[in-house]
N, C-alpha and C positions, 0 to 999 in steps of 0.2 A: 621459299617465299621472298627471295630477292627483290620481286617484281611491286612489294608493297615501300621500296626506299625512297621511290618516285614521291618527292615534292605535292605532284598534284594528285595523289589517287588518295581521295579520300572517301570518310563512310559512307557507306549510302544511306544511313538515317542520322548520324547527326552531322554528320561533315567533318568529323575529327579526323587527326591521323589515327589509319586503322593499322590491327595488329593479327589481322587472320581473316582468312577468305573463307566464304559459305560454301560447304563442298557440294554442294548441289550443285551450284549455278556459276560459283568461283567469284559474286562482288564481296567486294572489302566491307566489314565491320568494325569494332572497334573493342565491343563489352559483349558479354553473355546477354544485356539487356536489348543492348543493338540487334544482336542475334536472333532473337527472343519478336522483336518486333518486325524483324524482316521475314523470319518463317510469318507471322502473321498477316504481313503484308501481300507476299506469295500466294496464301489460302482466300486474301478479298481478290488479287489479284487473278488467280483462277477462276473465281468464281465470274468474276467480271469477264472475261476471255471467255466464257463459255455461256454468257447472257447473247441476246438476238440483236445487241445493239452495237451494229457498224460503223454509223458514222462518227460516235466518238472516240474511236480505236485509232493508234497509232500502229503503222506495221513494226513488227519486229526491226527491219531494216532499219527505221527510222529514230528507232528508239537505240538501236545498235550504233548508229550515226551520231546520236546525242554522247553517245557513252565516249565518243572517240573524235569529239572535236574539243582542237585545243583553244579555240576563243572562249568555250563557253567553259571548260576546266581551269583557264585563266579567269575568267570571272568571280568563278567560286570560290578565288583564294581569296578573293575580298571579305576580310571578316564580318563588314556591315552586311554583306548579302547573306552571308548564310547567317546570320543573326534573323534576317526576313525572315528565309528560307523557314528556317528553326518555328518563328511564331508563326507560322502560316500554316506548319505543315500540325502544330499545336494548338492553334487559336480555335474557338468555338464556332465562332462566325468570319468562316473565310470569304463567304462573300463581302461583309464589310472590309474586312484584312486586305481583300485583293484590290477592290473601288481605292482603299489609301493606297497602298504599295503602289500602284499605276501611276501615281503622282510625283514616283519616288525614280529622277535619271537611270539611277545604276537598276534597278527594279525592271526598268521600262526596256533599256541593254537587253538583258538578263533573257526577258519574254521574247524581243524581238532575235535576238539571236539563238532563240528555242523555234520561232515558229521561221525562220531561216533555214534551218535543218530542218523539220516537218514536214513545212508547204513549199519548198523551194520556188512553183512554178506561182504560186499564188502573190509574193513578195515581189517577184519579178515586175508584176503586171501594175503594180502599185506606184 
């Protein structure tokens, strides 16, 4: 588990440094609770993957893209963003949560350099 020493690889649910990979699928965790919520997340996530609704699907490829750019792993070291992150991904009403966070430079980074790797060609045209 060398590969978890990297600075940047952090949990996929709360953003902390992790200490052991999901042997499913091999992202980083941190707790049995981490753990716990990403098997969880997996099971909306399949379920979702296997609903009739395309166009809010990101490809595999692009999501594998997100995982493996370093601007946007640079970002997330930013503690105030994964503090968002954290209540966003916690908050009741993320549509409110997200209407503020938009207002928010580093927030706004954060989106654009998500749908930069997403829509590549759509960014362009902008």
């Amino acid at each position: 588990m060398a590969s978890l020493s990297c600075s940047t690889v952090v949990c996929v649910i709360c953003l902390e440094k992790p200490k052991y990979r999901c042997p499913a699928c091999r992202v980083p965790y941190c707790s049995v609770t981490c753990f716990q919520k990403h098997k969880d997340d997996d099971d909306s996530i399949a379920d979702f993957l296997n609903s009739d609704e395309e166009e809010d699907r990101v490809s595999f490829q692009n999501l594998k893209n997100l995982g493996e750019s370093a601007t946007l792993r640079s970002l997330l070291l930013n503690p105030h963003l994964r503090q968002l992150m954290v209540n966003l991904d916690q908050g009741d009403n993320k549509a409110k949560l997200m209407k503020a966070y938009m207002q928010e430079p580093l927030f706004v980074e954060f989106a654009d350099c998500c749908l930069s790797i997403v829509e590549p060609s759509q960014n362009e045209d902008s």
